[in-house]
VOTOR-44825 format. One line per field, with one value per residue (C-alpha): residue number from 1; chain; z, x, y. Coordinates in nm, 4 decimals. Each point is the difference from the previous one (the first is absolute). Layout:
n = c(NUM ...)
chain = c(A ...)
z = c(Z ...)
x = c(X ...)
y = c(Y ...)
//
This chain:
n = c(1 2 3 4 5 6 7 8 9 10 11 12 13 14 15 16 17 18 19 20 21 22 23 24 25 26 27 28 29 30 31 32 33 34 35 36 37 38 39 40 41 42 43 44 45 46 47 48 49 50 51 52 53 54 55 56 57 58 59 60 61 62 63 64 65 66 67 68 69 70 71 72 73 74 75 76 77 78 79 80 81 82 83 84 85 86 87 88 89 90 91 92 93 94 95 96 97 98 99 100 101 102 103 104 105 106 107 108 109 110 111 112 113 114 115 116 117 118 119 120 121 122 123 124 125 126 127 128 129 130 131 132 133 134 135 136 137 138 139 140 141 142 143 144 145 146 147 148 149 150 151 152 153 154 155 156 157 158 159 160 161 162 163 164 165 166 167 168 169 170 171 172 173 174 175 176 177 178 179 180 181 182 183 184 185 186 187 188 189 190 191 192 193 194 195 196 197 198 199 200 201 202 203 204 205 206 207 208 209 210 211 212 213 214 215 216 217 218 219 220 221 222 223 224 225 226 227 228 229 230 231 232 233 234 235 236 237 238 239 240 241 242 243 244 245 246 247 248 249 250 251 252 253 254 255 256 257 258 259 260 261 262 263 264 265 266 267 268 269 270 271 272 273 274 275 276 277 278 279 280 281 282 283 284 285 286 287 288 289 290 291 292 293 294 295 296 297 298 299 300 301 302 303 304 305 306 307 308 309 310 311 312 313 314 315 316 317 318 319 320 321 322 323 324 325 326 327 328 329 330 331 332 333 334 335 336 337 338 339 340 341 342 343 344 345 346 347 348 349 350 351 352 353 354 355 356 357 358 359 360 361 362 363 364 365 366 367 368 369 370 371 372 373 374 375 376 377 378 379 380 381 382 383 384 385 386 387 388 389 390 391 392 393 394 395 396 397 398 399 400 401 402 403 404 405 406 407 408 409 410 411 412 413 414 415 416 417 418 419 420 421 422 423 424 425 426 427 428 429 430 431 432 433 434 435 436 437 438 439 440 441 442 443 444 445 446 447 448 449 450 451 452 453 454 455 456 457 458 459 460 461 462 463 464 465 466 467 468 469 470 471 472 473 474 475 476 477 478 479 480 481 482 483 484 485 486 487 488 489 490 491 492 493 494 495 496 497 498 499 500 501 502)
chain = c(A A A A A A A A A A A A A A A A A A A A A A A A A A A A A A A A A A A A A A A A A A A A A A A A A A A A A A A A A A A A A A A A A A A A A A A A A A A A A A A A A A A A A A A A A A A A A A A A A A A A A A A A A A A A A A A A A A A A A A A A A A A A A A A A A A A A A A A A A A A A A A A A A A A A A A A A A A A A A A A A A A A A A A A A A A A A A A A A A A A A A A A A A A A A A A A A A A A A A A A A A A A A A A A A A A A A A A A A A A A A A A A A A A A A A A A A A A A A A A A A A A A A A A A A A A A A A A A A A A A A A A A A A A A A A A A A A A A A A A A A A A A A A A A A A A A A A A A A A A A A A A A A A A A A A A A A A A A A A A A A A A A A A A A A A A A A A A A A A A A A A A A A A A A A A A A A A A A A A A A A A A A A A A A A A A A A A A A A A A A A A A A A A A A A A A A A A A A A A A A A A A A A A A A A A A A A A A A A A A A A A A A A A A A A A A A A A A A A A A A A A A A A A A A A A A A A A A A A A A A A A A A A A A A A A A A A A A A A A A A A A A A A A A A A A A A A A A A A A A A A A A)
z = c(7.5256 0.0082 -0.1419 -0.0667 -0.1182 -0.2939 0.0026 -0.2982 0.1282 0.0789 -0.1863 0.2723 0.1239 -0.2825 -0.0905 0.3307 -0.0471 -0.3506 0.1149 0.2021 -0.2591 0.0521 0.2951 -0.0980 0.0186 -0.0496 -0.1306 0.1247 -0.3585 0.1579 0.0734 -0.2919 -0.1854 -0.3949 -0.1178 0.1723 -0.0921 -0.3772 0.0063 0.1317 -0.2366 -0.2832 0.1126 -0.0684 -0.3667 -0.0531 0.0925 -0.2520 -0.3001 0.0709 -0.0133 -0.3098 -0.1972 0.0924 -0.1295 0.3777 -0.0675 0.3543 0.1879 -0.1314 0.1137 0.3430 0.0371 -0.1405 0.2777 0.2688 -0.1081 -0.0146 0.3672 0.1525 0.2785 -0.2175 -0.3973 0.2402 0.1528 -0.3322 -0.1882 0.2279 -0.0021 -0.3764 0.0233 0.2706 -0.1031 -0.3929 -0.1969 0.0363 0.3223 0.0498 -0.2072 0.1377 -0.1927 0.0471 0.3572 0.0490 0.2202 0.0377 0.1538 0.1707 0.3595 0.1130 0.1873 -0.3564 -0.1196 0.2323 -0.0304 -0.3333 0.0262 0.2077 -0.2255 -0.3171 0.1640 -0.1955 -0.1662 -0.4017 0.0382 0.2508 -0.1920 -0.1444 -0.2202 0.0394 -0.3004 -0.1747 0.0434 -0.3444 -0.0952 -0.3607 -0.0141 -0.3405 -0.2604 -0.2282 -0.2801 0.1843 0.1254 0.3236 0.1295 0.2125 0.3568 0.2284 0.3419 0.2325 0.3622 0.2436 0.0718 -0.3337 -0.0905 0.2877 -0.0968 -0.3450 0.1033 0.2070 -0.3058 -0.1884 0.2176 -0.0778 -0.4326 -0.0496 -0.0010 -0.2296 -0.2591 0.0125 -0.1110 -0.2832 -0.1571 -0.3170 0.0784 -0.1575 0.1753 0.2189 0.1315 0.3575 0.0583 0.3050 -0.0522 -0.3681 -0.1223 -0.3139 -0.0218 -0.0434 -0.3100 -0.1272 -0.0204 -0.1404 -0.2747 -0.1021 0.0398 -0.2522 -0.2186 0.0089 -0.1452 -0.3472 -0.0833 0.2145 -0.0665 -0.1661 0.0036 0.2922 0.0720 0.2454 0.1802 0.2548 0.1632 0.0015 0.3381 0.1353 0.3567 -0.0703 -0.2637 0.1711 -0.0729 0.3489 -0.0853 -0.1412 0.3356 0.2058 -0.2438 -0.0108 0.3148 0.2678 0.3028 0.1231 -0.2578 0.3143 0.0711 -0.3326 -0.0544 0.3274 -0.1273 -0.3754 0.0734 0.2436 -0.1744 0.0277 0.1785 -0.2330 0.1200 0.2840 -0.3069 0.0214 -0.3308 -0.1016 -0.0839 -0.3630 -0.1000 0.1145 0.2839 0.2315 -0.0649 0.3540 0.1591 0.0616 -0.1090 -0.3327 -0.1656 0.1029 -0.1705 -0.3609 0.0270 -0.0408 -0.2219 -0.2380 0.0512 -0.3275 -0.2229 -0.0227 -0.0572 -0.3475 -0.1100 0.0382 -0.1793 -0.2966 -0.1853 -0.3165 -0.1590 -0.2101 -0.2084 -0.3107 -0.2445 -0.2416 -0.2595 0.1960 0.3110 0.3172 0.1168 0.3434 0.1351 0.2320 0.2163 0.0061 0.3344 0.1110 0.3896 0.2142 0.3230 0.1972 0.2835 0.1113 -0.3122 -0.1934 -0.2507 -0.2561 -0.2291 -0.1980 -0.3417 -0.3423 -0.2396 0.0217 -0.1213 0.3046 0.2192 -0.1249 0.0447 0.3016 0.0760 -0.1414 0.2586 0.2976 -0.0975 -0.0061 0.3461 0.1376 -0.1141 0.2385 0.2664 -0.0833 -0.1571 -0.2564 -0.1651 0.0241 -0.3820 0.0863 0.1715 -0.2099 -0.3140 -0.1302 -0.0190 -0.1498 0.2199 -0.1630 0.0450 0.3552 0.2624 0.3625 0.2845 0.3395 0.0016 -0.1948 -0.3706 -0.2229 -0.3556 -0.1782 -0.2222 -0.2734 0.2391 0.0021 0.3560 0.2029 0.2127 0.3232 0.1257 0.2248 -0.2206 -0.1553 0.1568 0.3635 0.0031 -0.0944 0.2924 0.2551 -0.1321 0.0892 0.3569 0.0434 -0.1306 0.2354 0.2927 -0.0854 -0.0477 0.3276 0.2261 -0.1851 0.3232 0.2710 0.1541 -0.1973 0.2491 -0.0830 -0.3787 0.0105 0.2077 -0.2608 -0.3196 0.1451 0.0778 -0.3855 -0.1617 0.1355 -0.0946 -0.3329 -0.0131 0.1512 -0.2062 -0.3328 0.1566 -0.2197 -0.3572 -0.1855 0.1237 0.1034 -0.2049 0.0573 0.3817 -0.0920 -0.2216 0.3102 0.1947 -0.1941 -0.0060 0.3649 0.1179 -0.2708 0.2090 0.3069 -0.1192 -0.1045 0.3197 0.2134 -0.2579 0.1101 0.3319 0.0017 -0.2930 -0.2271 0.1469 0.0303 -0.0990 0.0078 0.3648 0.0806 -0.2133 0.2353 0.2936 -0.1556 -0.2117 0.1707 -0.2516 0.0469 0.2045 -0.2155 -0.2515 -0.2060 -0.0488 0.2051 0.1240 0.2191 0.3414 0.3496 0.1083 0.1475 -0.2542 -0.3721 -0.2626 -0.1637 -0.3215 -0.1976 -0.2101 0.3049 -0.0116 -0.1640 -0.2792 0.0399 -0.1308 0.1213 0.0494 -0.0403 0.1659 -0.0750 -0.2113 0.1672 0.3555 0.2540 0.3858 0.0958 -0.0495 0.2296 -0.2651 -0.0855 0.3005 -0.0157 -0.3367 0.0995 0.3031 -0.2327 -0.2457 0.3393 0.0241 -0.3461 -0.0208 0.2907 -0.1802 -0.3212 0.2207 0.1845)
x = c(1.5829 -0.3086 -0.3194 -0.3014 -0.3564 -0.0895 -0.4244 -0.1784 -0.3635 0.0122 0.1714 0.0988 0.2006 0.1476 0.1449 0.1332 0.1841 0.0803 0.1743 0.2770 0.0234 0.3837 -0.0323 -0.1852 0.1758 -0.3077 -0.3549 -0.2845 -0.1198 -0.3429 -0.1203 0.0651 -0.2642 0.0869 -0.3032 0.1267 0.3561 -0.1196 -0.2377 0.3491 0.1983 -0.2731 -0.0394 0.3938 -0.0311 -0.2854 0.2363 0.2714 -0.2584 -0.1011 0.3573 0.0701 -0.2981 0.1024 0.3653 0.1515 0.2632 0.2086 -0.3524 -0.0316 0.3236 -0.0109 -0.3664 0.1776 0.2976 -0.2596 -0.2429 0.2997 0.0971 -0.3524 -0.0586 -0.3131 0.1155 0.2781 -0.2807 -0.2150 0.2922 0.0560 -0.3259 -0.0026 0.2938 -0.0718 -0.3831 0.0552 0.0019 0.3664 0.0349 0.0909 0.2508 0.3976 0.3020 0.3255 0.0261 -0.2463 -0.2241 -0.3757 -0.2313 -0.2188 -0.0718 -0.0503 0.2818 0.1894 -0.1635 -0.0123 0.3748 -0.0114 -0.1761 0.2344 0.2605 -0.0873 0.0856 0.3464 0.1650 0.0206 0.3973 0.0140 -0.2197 0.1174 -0.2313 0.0640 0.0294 -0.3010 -0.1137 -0.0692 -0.3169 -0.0959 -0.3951 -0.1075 -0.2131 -0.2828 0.2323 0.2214 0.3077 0.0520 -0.0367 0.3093 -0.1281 0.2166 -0.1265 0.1847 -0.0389 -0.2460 0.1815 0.0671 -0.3431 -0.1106 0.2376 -0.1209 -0.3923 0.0909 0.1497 -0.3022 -0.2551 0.2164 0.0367 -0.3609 -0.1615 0.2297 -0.0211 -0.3683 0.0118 0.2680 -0.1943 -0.1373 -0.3539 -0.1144 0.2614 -0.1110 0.2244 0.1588 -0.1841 -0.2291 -0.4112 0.0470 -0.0396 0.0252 -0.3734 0.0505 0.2611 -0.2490 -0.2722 0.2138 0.0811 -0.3773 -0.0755 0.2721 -0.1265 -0.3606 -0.1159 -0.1130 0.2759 0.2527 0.3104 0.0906 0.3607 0.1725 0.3543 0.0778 0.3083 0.2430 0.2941 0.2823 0.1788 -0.1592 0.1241 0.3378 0.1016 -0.1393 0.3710 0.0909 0.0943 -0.2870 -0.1377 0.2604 -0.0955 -0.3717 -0.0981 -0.0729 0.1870 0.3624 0.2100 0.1948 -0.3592 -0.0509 0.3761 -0.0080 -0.3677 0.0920 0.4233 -0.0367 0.0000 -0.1224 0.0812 -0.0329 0.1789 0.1593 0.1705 -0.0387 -0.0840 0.0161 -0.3053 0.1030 -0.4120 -0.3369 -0.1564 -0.0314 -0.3352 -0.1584 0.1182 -0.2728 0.0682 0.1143 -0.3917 0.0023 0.3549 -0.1144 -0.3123 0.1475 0.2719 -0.2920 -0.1850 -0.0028 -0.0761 -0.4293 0.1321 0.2130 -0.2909 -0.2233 0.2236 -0.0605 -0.3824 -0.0821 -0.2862 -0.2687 -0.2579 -0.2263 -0.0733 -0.2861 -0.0089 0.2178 -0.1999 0.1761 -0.2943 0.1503 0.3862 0.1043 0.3307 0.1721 0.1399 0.1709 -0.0952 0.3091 -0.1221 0.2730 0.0258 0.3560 0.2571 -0.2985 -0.1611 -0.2005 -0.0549 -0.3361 -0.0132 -0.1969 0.2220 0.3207 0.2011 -0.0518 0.0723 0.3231 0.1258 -0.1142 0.1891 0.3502 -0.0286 -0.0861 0.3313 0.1711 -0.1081 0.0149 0.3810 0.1195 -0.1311 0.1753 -0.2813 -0.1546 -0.2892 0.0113 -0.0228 -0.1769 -0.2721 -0.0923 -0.1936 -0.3024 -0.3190 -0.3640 -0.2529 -0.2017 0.2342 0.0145 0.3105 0.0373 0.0967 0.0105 -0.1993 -0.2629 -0.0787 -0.1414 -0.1510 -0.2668 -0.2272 -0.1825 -0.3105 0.2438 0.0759 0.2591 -0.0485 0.2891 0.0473 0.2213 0.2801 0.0384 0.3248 -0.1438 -0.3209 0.2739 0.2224 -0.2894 -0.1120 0.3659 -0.0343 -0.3759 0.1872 0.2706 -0.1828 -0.2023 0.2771 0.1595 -0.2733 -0.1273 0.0112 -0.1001 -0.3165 -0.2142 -0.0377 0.3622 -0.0644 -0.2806 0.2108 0.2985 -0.1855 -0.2640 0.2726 0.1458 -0.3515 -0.1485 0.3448 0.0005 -0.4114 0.0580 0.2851 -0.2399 -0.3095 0.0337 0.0595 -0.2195 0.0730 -0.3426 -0.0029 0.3353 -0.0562 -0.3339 0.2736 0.2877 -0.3185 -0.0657 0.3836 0.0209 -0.2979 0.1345 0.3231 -0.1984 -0.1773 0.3229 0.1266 -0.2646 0.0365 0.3117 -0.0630 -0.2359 0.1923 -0.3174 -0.3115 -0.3065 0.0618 -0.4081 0.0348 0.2765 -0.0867 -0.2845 0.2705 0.2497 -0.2209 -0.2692 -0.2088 0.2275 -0.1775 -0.2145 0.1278 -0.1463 0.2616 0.2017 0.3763 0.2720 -0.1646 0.1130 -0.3588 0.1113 0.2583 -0.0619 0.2577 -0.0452 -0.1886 0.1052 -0.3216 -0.1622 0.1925 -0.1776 0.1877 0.0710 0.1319 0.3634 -0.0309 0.3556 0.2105 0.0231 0.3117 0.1286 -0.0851 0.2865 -0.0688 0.2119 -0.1875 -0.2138 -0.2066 -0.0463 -0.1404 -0.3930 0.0826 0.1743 -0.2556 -0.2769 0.1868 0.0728 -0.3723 -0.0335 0.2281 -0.1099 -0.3596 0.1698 0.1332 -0.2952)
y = c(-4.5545 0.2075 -0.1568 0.2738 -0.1146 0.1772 0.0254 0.1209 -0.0352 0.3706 0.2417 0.2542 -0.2946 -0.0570 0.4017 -0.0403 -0.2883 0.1132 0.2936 -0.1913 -0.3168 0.0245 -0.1462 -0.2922 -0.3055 -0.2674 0.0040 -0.1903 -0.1746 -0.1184 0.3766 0.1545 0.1508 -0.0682 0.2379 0.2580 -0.0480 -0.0542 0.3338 0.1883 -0.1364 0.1143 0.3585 0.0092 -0.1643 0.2017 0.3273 -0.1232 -0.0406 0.3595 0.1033 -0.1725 0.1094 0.3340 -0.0594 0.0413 -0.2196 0.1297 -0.0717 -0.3087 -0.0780 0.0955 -0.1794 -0.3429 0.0208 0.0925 -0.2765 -0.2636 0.1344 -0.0267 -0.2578 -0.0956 -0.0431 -0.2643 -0.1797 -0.0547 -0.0949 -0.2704 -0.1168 -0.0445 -0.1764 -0.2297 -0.0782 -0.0484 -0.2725 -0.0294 0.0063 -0.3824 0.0397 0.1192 0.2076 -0.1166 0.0383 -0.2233 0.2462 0.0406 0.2437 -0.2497 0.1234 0.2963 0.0865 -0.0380 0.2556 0.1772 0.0130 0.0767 0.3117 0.1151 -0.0887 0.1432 0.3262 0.0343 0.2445 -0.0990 0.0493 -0.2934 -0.2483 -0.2795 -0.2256 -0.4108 -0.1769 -0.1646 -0.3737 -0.1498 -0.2391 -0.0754 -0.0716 -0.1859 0.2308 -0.1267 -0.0139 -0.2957 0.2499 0.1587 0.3380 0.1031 0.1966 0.1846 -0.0347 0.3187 -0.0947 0.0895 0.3192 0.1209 -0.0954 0.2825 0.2752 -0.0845 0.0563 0.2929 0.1974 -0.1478 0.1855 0.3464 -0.0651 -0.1812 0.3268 0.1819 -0.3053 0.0153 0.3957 -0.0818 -0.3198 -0.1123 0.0500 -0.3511 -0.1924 -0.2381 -0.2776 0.0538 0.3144 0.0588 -0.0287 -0.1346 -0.3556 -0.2383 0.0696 0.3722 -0.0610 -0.2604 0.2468 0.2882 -0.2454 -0.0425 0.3035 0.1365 -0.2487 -0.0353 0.3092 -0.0060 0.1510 -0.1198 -0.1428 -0.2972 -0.0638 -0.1141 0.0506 -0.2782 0.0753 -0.1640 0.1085 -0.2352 -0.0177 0.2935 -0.0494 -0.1324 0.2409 0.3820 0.2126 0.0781 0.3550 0.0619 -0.0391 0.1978 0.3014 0.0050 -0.1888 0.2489 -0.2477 0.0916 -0.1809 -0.1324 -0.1748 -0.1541 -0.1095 -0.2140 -0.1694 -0.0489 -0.0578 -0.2466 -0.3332 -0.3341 -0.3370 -0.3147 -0.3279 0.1631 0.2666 0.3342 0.1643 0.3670 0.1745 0.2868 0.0188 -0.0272 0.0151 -0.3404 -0.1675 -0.0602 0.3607 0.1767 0.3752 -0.2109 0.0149 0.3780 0.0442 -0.2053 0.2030 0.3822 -0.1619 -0.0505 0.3000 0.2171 -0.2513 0.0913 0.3608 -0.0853 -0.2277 0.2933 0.2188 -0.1988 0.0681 0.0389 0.2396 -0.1363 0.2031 -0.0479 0.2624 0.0161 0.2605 0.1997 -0.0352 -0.1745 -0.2493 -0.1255 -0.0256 -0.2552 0.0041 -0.2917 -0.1154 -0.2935 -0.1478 -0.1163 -0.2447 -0.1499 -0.2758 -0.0309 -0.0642 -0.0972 0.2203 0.0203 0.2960 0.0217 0.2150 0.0109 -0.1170 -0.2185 0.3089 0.2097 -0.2701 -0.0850 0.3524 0.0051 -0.3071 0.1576 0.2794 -0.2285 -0.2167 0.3288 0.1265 -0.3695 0.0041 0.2916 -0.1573 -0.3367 -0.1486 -0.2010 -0.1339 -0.3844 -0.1209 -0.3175 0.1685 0.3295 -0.0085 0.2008 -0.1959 0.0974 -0.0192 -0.2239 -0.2770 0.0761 0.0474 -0.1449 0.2507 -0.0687 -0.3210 0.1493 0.0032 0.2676 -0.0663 0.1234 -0.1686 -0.0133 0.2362 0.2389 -0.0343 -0.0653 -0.2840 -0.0698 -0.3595 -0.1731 -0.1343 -0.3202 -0.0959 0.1884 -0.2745 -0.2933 0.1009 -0.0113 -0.3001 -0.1369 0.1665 -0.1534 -0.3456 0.0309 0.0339 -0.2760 -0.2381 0.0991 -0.0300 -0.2851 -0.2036 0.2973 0.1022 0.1490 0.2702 0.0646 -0.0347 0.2772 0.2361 -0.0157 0.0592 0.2383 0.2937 -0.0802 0.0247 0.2940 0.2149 -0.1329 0.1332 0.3226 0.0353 -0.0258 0.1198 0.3139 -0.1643 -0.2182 -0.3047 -0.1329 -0.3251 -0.0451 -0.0496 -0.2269 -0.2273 0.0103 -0.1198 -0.2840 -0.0423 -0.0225 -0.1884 -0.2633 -0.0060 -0.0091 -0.3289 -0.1614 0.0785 -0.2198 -0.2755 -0.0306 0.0463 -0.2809 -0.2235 0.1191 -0.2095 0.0950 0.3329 0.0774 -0.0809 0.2082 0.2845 0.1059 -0.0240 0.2160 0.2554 0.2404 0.2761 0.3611 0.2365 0.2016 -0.1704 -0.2549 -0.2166 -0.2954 -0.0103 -0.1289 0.0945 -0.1924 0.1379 0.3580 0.0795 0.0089 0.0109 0.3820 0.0305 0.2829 0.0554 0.1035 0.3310 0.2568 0.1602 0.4165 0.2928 0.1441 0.3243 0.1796 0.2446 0.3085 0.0613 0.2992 -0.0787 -0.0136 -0.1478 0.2025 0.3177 0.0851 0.1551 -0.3391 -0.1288 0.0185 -0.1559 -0.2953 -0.0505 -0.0430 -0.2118 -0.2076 -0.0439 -0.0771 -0.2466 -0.2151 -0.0130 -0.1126 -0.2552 -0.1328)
//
């Protein structure tokens, strides 16, 4: 067996090597250089969102197979596979890419011809839900999992071309924040909506009509039959797969997402014309639109009157239904916005000011009051060095998370609520006496920060009032990363961003 050393530190090397990959038989994982594997494999999806915004569907073709064939969209895919969150976890087979001589291996291996794959069956896990059921995931193994990020590197850039510009669940560059701002922003105006279609999909990943797919997905159907046909293992069973696509694959989020895609262009189909007349002259006219923003299979629809919205509503059911779909009846109903509505963890209401105020939700603060609870009670008889370092990591992603909304005396309450845990926790510690004494032991003044909690003298136990509240600024609705007339854009917002952040 021959073993080359592939070296990315210079590119010269690299063409050369390039040119004679076929003979190629093992890659040295330590040299590669990922940036500029990633920048080669973005020139090429750059190449195919040219094509396809010029309508060159035989171009953008031919740049998919030859981006799926290249040394480098291998490598990356790989990478993602092997460095995810997932990446503890096995298929079927039992296999993981954890050395580097694995995947090395696997790169070489996902050079095979579509006729001659062969997708393993899926490994089935229920996880519980909020609501007290379970949420069936189809784990494909490691292999399957690279094919599937290969072909995901080649279709990404398409989907991004084809979708609802105020989706923003599974896409790249866009957040929960972004929807959350879209939503205010549709209805903060003075005259901005105030009806709310709330909207859920029932199923959404378990009930996608697989020949929907086949005709409007642009994969070889050969592909997709193997990934969606290949079943699942429960109880050492093997059960057919007639619907859906597995939750847990990953070109599954990309799939759900262009299944969906169309929806913000029938809700914009439907306005209405307002004007008022006096003596026969027309004073003002006003178009009435409705506002469609999307994260995942949830949506919500915002509109002036109830009417509108439940037209709307008849045509999404329509359109949902050829693609196997439906609206879950538990979870859709139309609400006013001055009774307020809960999406994504955040809530929007306005008041009596005449202004729409966002919040964390009520049921999001009780659920990290459970977590903050939980973590007490375990590590009730720990360090508190060990304490700290479990609740910081919690705390400061539930603040960042809300940084953005109005949530400033709800973090001074969750203060109060946690030092108050804190103090109950060294009474028992110390079978509550002399808790004066022990107070000034256990509780140190936050740095720059007038206030005292759980410190072991170097670490202190993160107050969330000390984050300064700011506003999200959103992404732009049309912009794609994979256009490179995009770029300067998305370097800026980079910059942006990580001052929002700070």
């Amino acid at each position: 067996m021959t073993f080359v050393v592939i070296n990315f530190f210079k590119i010269e090397r690299y063409k050369v090597i390039e040119s004679c990959k076929k003979d190629i038989t093992h890659i040295n994982w330590l040299a590669v250089d990922f940036d500029v594997v990633e920048q080669s494999v973005k020139i090429l999806q750059n190449r195919i969102v040219k094509a396809k915004l010029a309508s060159r569907t035989r171009m953008v073709k031919h740049l998919q197979k030859l981006l799926v064939k290249s040394l480098n969209a291998r490598i990356l895919a790989v990478k993602r596979v092997s460095e995810n969150k997932g990446k503890k976890t096995a298929g079927v087979d039992g296999i993981l890419l954890d050395t580097n001589i694995k995947k090395s291996i696997c790169v070489n291996d996902l050079k095979i011809k579509i006729a001659d794959y062969k997708s393993k069956p899926l490994k089935r896990i229920e996880i519980p839900k909020k609501n007290g059921k379970t949420r069936p995931l189809g784990i494909p193994t490691m292999f399957d999992r690279s094919i599937q990020a290969l072909y995901k590197l080649a279709i990404e850039p398409i989907a991004e071309c084809i979708a609802d510009k105020n989706s923003y669940g599974f896409r790249p560059k866009r957040s929960t924040q972004d929807a959350m701002k879209q939503i205010w922003l549709c209805t903060s105006k003075q005259n901005g909506a105030e009806w709310i279609l709330e909207a859920d999909i029932k199923g959404c990943f378990d009930n996608i009509s697989h020949q929907w797919l086949y005709d409007n997905i642009p994969l070889d159907n050969r592909l997709l039959k193997q990934w969606l046909k290949s079943g699942f293992i429960k109880d050492d069973t093997l059960f057919p797969t007639d619907s859906g696509t597995p939750q847990g694959g990953i070109i599954s989020p990309i799939l759900a997402n262009m299944v969906l895609d169309g929806i913000e262009q029938i809700v914009k189909n439907h306005k209405t014309r307002f004007q008022k007349m006096e003596n026969g002259v027309i004073l003002y006219r006003h178009t009435n639109r409705l506002n469609f923003i999307r994260y995942a299979d949830d949506f919500v629809v915002t509109g002036r009157t109830q009417e509108d919205l439940q037209l709307v509503q008849k045509d999404i059911e329509t359109f949902l239904s050829l693609r196997g779909l439906e609206l879950s009846k538990e979870k859709t109903h139309i609400t006013n916005i001055n009774d307020g509505f809960d999406f994504l963890g955040f809530n929007f209401r306005k008041y009596s000011n005449k202004k729409i105020i966002v919040k964390p939700t009520k049921s999001g603060i009780q659920s990290f009051k459970d977590k903050i609870k939980e973590i007490f009670k375990k590590y009730n008889s720990s360090s508190l060095t060990m304490l700290i370092s479990k609740l910081n990591p919690l705390l400061r992603g539930w603040a960042n998370y809300y940084r953005f909304v109005n949530s400033k005396v709800i973090f001074s309450k969750l203060d109060t609520y946690i030092w108050r845990k804190s103090l109950n926790w060294m009474k028992r510690i110390h079978q509550r006496r002399e808790t004066i004494k022990y107070y000034k032991q256990y509780f140190k003044p936050f740095p720059n920060y007038k206030s005292d909690v759980l410190s072991d003298g170097k670490l202190f136990v993160y107050r969330l009032s000390s984050l300064p509240l700011k506003e999200f600024i959103k992404i732009k609705s049309e912009a794609n990363p994979y256009d490179k007339s995009f770029d300067k854009y998305f370097i800026n917002r980079y910059f942006t961003l990580k001052r929002l952040t700070q």
